[in-house]
DRENKOLBA-607709 format. One line per field, with one value per atom (N, C-alpha, C, O, CB): atom name; x, y, z; residue number from 1. Coordinates in steps of 0.02 Angstrom, whole numbers, plus 50000, padded with zeros to 5 digits. Atoms other than C-alpha are relative to their C-alpha. Glycine has a CB too. Layout:
site c(CA,...);
u c(X,...);
v c(Y,...);
w c(Z,...);
pos c(NUM,...);
END
This chain:
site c(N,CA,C,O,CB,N,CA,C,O,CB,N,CA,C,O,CB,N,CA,C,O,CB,N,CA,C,O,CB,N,CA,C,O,CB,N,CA,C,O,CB,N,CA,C,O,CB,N,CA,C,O,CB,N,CA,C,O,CB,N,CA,C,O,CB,N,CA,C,O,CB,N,CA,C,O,CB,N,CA,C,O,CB,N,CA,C,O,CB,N,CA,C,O,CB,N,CA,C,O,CB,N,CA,C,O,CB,N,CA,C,O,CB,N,CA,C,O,CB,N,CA,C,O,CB,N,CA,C,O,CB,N,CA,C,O,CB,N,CA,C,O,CB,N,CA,C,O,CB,N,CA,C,O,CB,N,CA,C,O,CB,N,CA,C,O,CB,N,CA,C,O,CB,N,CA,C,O,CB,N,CA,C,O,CB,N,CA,C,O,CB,N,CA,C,O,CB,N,CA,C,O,CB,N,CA,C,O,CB,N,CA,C,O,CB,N,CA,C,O,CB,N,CA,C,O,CB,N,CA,C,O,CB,N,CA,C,O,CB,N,CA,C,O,CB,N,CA,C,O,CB,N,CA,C,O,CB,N,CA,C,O,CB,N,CA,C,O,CB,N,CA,C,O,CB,N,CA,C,O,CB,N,CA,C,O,CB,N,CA,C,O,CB,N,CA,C,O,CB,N,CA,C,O,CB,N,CA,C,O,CB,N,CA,C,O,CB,N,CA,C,O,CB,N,CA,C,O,CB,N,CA,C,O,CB,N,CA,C,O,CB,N,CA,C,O,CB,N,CA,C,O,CB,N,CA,C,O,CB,N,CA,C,O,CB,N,CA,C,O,CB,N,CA,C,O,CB,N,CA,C,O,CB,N,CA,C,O,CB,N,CA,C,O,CB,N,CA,C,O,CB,N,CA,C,O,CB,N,CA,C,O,CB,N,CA,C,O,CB,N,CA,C,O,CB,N,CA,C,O,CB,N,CA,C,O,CB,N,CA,C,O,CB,N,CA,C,O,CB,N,CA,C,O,CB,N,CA,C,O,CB,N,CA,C,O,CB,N,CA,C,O,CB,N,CA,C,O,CB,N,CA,C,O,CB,N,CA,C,O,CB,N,CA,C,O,CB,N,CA,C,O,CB,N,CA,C,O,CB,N,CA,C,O,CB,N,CA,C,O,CB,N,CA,C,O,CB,N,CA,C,O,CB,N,CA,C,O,CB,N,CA,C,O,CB,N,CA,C,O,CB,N,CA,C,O,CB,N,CA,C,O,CB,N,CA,C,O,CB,N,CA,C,O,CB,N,CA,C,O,CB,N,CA,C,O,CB,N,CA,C,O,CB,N,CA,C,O,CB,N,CA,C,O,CB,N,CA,C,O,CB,N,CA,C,O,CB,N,CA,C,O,CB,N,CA,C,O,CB,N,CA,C,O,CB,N,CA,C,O,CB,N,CA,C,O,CB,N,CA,C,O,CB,N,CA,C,O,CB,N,CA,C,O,CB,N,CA,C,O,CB,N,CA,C,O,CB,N,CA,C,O,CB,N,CA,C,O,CB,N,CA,C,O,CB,N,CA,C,O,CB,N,CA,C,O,CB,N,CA,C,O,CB,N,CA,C,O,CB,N,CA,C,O,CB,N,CA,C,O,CB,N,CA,C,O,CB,N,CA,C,O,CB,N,CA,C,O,CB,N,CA,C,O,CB,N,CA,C,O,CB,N,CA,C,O,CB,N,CA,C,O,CB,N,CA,C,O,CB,N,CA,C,O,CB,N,CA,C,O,CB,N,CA,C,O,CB,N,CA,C,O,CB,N,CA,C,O,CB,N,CA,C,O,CB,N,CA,C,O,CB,N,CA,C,O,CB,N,CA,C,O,CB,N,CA,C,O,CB,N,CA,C,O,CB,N,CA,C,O,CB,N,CA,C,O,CB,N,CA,C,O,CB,N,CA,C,O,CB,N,CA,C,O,CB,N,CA,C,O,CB,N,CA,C,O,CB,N,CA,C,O,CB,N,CA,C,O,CB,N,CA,C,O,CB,N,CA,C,O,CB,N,CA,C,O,CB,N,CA,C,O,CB,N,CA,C,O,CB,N,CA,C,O,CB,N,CA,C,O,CB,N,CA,C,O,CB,N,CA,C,O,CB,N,CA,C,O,CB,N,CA,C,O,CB,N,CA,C,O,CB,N,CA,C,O,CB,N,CA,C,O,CB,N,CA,C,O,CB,N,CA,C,O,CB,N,CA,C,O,CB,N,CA,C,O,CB,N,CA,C,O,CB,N,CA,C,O,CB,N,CA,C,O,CB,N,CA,C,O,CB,N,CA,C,O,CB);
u c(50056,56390,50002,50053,50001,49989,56331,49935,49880,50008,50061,56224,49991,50041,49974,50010,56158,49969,49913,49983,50039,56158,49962,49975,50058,50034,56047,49991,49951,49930,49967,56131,49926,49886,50121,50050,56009,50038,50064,49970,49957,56083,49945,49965,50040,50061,55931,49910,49902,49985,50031,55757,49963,49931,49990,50008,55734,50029,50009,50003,49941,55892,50013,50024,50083,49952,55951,50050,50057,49976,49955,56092,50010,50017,50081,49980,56121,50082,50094,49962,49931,56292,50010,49994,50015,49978,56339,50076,50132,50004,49930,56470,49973,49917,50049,49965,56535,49990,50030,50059,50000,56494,50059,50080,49955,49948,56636,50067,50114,49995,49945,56774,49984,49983,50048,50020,56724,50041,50021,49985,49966,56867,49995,50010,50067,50012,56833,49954,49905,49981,50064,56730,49965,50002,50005,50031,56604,50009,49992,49933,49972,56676,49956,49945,50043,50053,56537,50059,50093,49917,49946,56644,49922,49888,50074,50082,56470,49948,49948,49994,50074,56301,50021,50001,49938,49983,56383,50045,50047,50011,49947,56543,49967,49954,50101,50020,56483,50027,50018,49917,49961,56583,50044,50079,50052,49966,56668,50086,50106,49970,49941,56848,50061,50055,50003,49925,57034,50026,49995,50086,49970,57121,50081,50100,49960,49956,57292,50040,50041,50024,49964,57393,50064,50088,49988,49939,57569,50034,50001,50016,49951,57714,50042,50051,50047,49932,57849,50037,50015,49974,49946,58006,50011,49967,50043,50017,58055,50007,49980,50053,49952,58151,49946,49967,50113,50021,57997,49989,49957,50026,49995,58029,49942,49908,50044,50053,57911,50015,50052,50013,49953,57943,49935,49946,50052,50040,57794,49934,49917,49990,50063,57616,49958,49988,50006,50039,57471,49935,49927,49974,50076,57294,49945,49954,49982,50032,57138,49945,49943,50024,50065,56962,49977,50009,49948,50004,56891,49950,49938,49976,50027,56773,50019,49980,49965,49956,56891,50048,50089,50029,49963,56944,50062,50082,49968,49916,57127,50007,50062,50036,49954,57129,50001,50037,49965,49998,57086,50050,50049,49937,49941,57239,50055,50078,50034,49970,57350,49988,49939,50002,49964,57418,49922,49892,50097,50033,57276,50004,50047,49959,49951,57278,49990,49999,49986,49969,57268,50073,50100,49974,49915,57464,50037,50098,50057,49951,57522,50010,49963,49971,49977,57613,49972,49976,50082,50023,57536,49924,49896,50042,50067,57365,49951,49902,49992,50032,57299,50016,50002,50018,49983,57354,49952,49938,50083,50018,57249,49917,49883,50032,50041,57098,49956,49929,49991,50045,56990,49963,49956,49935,50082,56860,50030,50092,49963,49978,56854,49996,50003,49951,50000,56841,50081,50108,49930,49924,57006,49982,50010,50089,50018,56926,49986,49950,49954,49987,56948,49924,49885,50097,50038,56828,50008,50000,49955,49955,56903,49942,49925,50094,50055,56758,50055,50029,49953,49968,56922,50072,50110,50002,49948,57065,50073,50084,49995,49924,57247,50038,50073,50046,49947,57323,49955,49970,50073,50054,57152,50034,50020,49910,49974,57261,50060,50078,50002,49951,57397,49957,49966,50022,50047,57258,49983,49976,49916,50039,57193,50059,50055,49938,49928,57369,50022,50057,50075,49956,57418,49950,49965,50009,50067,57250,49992,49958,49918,49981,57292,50056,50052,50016,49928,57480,49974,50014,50078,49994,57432,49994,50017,49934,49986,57395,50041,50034,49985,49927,57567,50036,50031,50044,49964,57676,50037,50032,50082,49937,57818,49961,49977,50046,50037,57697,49972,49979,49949,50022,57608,50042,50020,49992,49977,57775,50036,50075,50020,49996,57809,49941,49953,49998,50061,57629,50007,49994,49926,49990,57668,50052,50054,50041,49942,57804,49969,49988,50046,50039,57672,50006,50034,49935,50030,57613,50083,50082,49976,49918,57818,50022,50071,50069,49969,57812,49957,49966,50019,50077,57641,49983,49996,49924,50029,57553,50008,49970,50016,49975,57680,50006,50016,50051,49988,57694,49951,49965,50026,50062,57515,49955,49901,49979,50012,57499,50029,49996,50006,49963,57623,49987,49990,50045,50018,57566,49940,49939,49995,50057,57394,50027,50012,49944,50009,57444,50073,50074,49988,49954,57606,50007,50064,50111,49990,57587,49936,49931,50043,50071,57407,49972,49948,50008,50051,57341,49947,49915,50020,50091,57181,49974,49937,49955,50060,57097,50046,50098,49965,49969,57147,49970,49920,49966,50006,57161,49976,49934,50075,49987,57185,49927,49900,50115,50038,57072,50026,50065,49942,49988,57099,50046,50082,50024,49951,57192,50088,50130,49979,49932,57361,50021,50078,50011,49975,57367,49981,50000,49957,49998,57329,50083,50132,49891,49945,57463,50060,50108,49997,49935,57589,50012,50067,49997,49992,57538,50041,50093,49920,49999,57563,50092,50140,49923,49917,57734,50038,50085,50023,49992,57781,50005,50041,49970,49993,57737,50032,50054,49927,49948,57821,50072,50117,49990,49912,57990,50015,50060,50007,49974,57981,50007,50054,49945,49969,57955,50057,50088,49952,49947,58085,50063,50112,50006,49933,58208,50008,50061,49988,49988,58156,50037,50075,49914,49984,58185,50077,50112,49957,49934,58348,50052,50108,49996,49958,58416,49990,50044,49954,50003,58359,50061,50107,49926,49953,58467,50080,50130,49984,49932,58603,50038,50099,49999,49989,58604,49999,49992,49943,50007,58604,50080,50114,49911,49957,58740,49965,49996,50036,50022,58644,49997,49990,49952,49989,58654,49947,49923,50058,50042,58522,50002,50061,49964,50001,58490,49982,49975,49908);
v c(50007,60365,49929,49899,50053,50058,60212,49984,50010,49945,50014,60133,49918,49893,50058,50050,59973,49960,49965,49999,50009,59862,49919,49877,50009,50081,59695,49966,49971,49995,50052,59566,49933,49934,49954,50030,59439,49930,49919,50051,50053,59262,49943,49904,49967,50073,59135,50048,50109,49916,49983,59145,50046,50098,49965,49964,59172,50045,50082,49965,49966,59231,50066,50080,49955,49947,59396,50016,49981,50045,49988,59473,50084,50117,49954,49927,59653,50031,50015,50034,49974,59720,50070,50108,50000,49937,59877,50036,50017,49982,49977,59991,50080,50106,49983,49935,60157,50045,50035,49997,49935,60316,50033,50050,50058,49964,60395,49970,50007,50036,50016,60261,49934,49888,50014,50050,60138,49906,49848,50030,50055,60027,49967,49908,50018,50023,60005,49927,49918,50051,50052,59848,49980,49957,49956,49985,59836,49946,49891,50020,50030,59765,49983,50031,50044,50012,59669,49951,49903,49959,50039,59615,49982,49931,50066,50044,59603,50048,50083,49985,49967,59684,50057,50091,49995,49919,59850,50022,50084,50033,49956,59872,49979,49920,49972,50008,59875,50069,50124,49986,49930,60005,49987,49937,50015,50000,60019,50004,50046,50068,49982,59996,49945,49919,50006,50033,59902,49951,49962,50077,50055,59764,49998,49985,49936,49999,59777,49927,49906,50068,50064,59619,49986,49987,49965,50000,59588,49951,49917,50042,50056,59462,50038,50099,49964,49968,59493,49916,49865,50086,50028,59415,49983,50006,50034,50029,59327,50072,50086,49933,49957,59488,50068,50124,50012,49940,59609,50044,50096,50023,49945,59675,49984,49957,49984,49982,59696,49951,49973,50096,50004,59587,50008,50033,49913,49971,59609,50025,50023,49953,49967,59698,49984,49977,50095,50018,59659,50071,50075,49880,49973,59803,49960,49922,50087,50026,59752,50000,49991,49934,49978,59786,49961,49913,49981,50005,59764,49943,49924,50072,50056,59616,49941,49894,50007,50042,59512,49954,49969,50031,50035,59360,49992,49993,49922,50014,59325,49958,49963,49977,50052,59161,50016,49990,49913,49977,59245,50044,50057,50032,49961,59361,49948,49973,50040,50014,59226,50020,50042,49942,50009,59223,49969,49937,49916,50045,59163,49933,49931,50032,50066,58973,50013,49961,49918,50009,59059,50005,49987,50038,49996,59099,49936,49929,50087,50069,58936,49949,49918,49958,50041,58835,49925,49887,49997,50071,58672,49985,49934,49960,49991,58737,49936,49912,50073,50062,58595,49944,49893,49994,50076,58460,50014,49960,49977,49980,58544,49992,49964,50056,50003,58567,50030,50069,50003,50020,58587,50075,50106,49913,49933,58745,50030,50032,50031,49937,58886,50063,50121,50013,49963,58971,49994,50018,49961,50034,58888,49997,50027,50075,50013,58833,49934,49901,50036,50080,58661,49982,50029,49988,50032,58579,49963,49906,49983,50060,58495,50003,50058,50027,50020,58423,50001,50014,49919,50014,58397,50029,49996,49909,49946,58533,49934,49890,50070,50037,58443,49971,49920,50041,50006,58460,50016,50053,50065,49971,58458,49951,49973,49994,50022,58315,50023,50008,49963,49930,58451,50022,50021,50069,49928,58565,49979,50019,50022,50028,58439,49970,49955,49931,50016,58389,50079,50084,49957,49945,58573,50025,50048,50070,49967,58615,49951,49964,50007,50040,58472,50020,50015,49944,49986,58533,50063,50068,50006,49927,58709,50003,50048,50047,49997,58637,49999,50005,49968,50033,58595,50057,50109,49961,49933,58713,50050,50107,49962,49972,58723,50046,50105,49928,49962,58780,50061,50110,49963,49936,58915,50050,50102,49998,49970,58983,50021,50068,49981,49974,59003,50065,50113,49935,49959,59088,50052,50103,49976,49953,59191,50060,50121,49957,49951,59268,50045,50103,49967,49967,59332,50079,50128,49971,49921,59478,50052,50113,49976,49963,59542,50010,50039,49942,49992,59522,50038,50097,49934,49995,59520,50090,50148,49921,49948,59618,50058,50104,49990,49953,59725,50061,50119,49975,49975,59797,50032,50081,49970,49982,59825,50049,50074,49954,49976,59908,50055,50108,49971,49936,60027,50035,50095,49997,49969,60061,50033,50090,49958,49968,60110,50044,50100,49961,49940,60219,50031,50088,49971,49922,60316,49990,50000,50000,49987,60307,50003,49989,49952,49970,60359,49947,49967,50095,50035,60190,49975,49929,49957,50027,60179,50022,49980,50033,49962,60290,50015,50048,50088,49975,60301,50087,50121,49936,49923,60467,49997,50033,50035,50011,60403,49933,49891,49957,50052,60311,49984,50024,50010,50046,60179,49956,49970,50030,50059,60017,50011,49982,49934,49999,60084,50068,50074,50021,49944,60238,49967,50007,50080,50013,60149,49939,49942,49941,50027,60013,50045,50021,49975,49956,60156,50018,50028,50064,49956,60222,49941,49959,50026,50058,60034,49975,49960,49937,50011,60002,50035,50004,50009,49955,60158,50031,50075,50013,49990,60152,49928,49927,50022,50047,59964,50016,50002,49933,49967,60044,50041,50029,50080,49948,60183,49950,49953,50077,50031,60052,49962,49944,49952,50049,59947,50050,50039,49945,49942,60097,50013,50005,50081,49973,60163,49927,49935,50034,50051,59967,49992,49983,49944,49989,59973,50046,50029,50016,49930,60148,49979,49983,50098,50029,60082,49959,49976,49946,50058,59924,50043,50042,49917,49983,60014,50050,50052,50037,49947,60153,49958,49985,50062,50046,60000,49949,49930,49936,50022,59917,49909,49858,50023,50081,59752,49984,50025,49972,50009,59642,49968,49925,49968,50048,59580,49939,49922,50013,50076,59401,49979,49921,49974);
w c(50045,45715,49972,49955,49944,50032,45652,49941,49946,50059,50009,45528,49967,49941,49956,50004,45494,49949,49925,50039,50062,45363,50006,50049,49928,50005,45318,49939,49894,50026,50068,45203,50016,50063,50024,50034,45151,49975,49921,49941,50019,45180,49958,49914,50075,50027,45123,49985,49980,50105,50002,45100,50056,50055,49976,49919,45295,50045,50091,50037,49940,45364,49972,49913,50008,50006,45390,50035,50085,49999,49938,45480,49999,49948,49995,50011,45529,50001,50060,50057,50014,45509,50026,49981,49924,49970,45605,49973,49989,50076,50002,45534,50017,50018,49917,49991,45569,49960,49915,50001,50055,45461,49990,49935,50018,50001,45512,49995,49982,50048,50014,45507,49984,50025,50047,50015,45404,50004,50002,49944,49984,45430,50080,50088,49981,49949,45608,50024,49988,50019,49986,45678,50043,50086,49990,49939,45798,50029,50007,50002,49930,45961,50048,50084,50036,49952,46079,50047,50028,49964,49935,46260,50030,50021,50067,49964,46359,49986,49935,50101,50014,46373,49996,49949,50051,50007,46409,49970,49965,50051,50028,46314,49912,49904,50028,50068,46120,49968,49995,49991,49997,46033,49933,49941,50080,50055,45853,50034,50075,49949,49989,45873,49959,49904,50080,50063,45811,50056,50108,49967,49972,45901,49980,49922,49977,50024,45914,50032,50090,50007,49989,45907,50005,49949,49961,50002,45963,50021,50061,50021,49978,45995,50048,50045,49936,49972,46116,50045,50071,50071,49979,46168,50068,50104,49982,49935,46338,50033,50086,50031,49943,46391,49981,49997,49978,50008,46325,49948,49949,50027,50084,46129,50008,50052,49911,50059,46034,49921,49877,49982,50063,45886,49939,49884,49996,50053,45786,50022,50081,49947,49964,45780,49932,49879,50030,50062,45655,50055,50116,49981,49969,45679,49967,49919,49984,50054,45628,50041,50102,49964,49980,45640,50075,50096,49934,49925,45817,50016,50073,50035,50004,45749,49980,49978,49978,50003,45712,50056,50099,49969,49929,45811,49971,49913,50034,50000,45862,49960,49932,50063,50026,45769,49909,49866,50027,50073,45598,49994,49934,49974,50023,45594,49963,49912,50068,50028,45546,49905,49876,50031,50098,45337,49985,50028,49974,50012,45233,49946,49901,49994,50033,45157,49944,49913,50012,50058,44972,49987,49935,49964,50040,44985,50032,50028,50025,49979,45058,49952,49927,50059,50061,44934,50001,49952,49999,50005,44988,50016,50038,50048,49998,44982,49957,49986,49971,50041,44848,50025,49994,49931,49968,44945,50047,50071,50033,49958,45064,49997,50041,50005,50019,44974,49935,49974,50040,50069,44800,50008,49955,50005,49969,44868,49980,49985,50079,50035,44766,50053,50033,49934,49935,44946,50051,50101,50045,49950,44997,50093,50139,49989,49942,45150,50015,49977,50013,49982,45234,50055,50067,50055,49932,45371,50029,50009,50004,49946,45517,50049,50071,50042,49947,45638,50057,50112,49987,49924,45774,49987,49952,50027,50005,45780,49999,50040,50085,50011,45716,50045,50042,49979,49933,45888,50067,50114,49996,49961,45985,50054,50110,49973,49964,46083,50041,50098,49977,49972,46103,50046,50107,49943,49960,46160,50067,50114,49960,49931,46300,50049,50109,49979,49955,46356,50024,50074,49942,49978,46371,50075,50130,49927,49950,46468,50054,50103,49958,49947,46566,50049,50110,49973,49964,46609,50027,50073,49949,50005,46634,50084,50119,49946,49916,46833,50025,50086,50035,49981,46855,50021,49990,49939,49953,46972,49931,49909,50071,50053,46836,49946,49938,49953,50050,46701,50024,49987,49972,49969,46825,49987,49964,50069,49983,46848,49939,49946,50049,50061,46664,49968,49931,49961,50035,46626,50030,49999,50003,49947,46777,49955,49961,50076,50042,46659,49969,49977,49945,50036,46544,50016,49991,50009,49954,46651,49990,49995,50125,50002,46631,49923,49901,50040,50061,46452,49948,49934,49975,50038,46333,50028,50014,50043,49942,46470,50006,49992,50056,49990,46521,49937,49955,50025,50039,46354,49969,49935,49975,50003,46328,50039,50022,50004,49957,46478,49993,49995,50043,50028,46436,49963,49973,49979,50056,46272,50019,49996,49943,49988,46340,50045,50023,50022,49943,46494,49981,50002,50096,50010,46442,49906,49884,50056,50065,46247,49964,49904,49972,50018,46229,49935,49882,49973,50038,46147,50020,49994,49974,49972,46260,49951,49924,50075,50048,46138,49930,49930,50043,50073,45939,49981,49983,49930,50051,45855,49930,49903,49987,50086,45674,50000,50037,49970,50032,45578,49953,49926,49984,50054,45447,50028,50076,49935,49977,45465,49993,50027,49951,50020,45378,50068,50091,49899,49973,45486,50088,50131,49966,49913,45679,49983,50020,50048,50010,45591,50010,50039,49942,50000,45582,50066,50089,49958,49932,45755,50032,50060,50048,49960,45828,49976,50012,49974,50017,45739,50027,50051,49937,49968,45808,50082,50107,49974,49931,45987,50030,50087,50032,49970,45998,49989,50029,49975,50006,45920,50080,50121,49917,49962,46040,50073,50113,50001,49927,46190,49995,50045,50039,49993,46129,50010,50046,49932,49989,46121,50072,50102,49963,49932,46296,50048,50095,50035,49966,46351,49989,50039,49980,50021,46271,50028,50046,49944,49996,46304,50091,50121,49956,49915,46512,50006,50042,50024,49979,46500,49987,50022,49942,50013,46421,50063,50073,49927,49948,46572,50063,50117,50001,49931,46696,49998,50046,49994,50000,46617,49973,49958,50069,50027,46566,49955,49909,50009,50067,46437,49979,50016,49984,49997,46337,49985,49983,49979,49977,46333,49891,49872,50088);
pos c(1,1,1,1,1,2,2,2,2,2,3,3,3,3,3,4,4,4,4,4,5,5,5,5,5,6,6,6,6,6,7,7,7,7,7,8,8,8,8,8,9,9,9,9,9,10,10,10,10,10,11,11,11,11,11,12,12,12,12,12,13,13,13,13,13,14,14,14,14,14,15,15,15,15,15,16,16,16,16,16,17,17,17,17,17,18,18,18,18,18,19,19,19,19,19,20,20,20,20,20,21,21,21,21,21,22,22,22,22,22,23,23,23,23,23,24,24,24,24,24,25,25,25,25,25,26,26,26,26,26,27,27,27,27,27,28,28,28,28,28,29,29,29,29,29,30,30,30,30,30,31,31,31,31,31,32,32,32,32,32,33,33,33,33,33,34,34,34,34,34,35,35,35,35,35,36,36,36,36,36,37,37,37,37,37,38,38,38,38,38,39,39,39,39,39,40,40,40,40,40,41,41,41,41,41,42,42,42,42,42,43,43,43,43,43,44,44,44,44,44,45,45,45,45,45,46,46,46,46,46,47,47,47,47,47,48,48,48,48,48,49,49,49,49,49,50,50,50,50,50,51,51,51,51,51,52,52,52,52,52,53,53,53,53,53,54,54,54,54,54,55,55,55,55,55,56,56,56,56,56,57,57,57,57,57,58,58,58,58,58,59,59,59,59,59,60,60,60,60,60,61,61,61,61,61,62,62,62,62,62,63,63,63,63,63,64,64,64,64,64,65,65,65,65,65,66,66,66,66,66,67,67,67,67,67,68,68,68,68,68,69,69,69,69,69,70,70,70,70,70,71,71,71,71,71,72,72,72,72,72,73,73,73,73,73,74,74,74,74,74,75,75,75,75,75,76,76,76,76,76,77,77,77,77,77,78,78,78,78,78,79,79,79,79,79,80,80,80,80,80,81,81,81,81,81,82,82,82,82,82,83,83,83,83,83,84,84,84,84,84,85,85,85,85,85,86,86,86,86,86,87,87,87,87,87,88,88,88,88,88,89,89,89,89,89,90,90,90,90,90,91,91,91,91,91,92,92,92,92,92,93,93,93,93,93,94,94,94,94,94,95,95,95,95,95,96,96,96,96,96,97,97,97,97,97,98,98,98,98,98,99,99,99,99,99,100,100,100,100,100,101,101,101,101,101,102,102,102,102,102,103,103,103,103,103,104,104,104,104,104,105,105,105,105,105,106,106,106,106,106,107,107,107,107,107,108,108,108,108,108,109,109,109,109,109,110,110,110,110,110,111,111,111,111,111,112,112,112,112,112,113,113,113,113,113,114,114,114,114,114,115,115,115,115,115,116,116,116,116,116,117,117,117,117,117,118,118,118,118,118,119,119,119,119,119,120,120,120,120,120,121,121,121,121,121,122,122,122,122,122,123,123,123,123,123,124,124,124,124,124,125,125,125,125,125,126,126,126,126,126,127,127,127,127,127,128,128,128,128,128,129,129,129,129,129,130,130,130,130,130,131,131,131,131,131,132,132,132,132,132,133,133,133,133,133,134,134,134,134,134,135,135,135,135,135,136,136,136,136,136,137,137,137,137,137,138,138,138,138,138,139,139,139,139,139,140,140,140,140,140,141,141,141,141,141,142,142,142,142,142,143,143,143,143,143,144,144,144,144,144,145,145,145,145,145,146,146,146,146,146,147,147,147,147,147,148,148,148,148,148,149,149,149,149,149,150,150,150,150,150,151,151,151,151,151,152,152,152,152,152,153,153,153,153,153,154,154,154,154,154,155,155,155,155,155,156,156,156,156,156,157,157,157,157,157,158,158,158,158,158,159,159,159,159,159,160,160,160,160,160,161,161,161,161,161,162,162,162,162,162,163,163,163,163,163,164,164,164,164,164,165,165,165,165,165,166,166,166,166,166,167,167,167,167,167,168,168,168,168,168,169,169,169,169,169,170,170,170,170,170,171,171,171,171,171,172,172,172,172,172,173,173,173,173,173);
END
């Protein structure tokens, strides 16, 4: 169920806002013309050898680069900037010369064969979690209760990854 609301930015502009009746924390997810669909985004780190080391949820309209901390708790926020929004404006990203050197290297054999790792680590763990730990589809609603599920099903893979190595005899790294 959904219903739709319309905030009222200027004299001209509007925007419609789609939420959820039934789980209001959810956020509506547009991939292309056909997938549009209320849902959560689950976000995770992992280690070369596969943990799990952390997991953040969070509404399903939310891009990846907004999960980081926000800049009111950073101690060097006033050096930073004045806005009672605590929000900066950079016309050319800090390390946009990083960004064009990396997107440069990324042709390079050696680097392939690093990204290539991914799929054994990230991936692999994501993949798992959806097909033997039933996170294609959420049960729970609200952000604290898919958080619990998601903390929960990276423990349990890190255990099964664990309790494997230990029955193999390997050590981890």
């Amino acid at each position: 169920m959904e219903r739709s609301l319309f905030h009222k930015f200027d004299k001209e502009e509007t925007k419609e806002i789609k939420e959820s009746t039934t789980d209001s924390e959810s956020g509506y997810y547009v991939k292309d013309e056909r997938t549009k669909q209320f849902a959560y985004s689950f976000h995770a780190a992992a280690g070369r050898n596969g943990f799990v080391l952390g997991t953040i949820v969070t509404p399903g309209n939310i891009h990846d680069s907004q999960i980081l901390e926000p800049c009111a708790t950073c101690s060097f926020l006033s050096q930073c900037t004045e806005s009672k929004d605590h929000q900066k404006v950079v016309t050319r990203h800090i390390w946009q010369t990083h960004v064009e050197e990396a997107d440069h290297l990324r042709h390079h054999q050696d680097v392939k064969t690093i990204y290539a790792k991914r799929k054994e680590t990230i991936e692999r763990v994501f993949a798992d979690a959806k097909e033997k730990h039933g996170m294609r589809w959420i049960t729970l609603r609200g952000l604290k209760k898919l958080s619990m599920q998601a903390m929960l099903t990276f423990a349990a893979i890190n255990l099964k990854k664990m309790a494997n190595w230990t029955w193999r005899g390997q050590k981890m790294a």
